[in-house]
C-alpha positions as CSV (number, residue, x, y, z in Angstrom):
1,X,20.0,-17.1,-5.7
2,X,17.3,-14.4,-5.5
3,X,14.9,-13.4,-8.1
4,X,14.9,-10.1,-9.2
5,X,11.3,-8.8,-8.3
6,X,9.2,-6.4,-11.2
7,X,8.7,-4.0,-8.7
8,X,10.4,-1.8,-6.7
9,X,10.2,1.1,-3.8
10,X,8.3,4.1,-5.6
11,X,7.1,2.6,-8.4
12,X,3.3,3.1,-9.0
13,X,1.0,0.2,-9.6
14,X,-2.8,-0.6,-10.6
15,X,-4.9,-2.2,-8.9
16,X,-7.9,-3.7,-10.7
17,X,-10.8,-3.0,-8.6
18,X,-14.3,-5.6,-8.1
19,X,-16.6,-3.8,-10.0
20,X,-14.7,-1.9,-12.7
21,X,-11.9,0.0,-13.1
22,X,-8.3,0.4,-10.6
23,X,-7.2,2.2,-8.1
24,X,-3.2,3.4,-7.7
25,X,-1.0,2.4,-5.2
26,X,2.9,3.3,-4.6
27,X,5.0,0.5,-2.8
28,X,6.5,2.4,0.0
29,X,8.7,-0.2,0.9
30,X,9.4,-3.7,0.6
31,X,10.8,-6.5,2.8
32,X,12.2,-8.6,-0.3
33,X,10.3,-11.6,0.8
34,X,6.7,-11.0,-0.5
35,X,5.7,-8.4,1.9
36,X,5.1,-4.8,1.1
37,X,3.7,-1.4,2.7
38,X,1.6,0.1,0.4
39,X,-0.2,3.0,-0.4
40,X,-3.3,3.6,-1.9
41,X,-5.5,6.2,-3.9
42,X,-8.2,7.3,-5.4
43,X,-10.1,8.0,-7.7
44,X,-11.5,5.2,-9.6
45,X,-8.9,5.3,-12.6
46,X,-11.2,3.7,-16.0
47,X,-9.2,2.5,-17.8
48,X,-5.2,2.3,-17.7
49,X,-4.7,2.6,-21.9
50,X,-4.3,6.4,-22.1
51,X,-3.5,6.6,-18.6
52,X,-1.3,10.0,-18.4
53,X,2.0,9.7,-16.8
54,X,1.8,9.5,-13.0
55,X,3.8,10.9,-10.7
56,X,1.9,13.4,-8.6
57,X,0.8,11.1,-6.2
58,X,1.8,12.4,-2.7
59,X,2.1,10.1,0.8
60,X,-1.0,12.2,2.5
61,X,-3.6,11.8,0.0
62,X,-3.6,7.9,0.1
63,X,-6.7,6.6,0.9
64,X,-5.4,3.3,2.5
65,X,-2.1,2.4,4.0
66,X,-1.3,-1.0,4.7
67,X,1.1,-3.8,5.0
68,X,0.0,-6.5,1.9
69,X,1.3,-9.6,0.2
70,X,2.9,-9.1,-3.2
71,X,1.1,-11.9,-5.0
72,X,-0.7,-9.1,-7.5
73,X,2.7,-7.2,-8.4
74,X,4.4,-10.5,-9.0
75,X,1.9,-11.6,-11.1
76,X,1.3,-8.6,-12.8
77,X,-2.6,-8.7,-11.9
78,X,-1.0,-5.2,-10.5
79,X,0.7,-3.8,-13.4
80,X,3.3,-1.6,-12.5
81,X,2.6,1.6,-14.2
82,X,5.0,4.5,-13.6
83,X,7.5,5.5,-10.9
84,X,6.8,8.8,-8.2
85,X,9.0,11.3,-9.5
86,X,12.1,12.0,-7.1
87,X,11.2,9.2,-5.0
88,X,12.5,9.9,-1.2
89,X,11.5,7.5,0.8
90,X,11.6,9.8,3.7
91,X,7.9,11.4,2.4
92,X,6.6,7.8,2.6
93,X,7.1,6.9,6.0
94,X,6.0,3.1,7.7
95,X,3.3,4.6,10.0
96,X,2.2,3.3,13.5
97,X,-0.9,0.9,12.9
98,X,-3.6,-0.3,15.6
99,X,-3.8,-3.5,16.7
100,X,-6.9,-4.9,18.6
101,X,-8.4,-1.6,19.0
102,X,-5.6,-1.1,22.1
103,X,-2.5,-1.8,20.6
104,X,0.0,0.6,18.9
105,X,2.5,-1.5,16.7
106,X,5.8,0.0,15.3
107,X,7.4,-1.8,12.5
108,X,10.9,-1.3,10.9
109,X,11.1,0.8,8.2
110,X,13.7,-1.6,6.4
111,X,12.5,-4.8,7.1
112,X,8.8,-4.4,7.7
113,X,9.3,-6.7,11.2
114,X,8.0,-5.7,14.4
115,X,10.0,-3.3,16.0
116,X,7.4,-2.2,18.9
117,X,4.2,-2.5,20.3
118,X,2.9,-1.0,23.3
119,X,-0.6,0.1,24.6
120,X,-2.6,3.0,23.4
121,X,-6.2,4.4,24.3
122,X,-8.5,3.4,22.1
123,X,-9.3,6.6,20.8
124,X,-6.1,7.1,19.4
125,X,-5.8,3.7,18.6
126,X,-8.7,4.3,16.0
127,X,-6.7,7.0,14.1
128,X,-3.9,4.5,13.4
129,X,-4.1,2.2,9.9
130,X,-5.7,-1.0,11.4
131,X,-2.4,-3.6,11.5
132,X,-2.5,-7.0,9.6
133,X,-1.2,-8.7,6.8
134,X,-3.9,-8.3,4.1
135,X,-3.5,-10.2,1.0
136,X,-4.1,-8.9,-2.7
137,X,-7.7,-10.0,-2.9
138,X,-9.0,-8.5,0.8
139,X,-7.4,-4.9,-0.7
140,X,-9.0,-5.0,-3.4
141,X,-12.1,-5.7,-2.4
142,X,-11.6,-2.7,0.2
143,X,-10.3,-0.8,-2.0
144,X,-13.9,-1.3,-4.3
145,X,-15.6,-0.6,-1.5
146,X,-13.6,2.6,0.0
147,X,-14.1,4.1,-3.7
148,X,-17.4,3.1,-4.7
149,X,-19.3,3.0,-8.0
């Protein structure tokens, strides 16, 4: 039998951040078996009591995109905290990442596996999200560190 996760594609989460205060993310999509491609925003968000409703956020302002374990959302360390209004997954596509500094890797857009890889110049292999697996503590400790103090 399978659990019903608390999350789902679209929804908008907080992510408590090192230092203090969170950053948003949206899950994009989700593989259902504790893998999700996220993305993630800025700014620094203070506090989440008060927090207006939020639903503005839009695919090409994210400040990181990657794949991520879901260890936070299921255990509500990343509270879910609203939904992007008219979700379409179509705006939140599963971009090519960089693997390696040579490699371009494709990956399903339903099931988050490997669809592709192939070789890329490294110069345009740096303007890809860098590929990996990260878990919920390595993003947010990037994500501290990509928004500052």
């Amino acid at each position: 039998m399978t659990r019903k996760l608390p999350y789902s594609p679209g929804d908008i989460f907080a992510v408590p951040l090192r230092d203090h205060g969170y950053a948003l993310g949206v899950v994009a999509r989700a593989d259902g078996k504790g893998i999700v491609l996220g993305y993630f925003f800025g700014p620094r968000v203070e506090s989440l009591e008060g927090l207006p409703q939020v639903r503005a956020l839009e695919a090409n302002s994210a400040i990181k995109i990657c794949r991520c374990g879901d260890l936070g959302l299921i255990r509500e360390k990343w509270p879910v905290v609203g939904r992007v209004e008219s979700w379409d997954p179509a705006q939140w596509n599963v971009p090519e990442f960089c693997r390696n500094g040579d490699t371009r890797v494709v990956y399903d857009g339903d099931s988050l596996a490997i669809s592709r890889e192939e070789r890329l110049d490294s110069r345009e292999c740096r303007l890809l999200p860098q590929d990996g697996l990260e878990g919920a503590g390595f993003v947010e400790i990037k994500l501290t560190r990509l928004l500052g103090a």
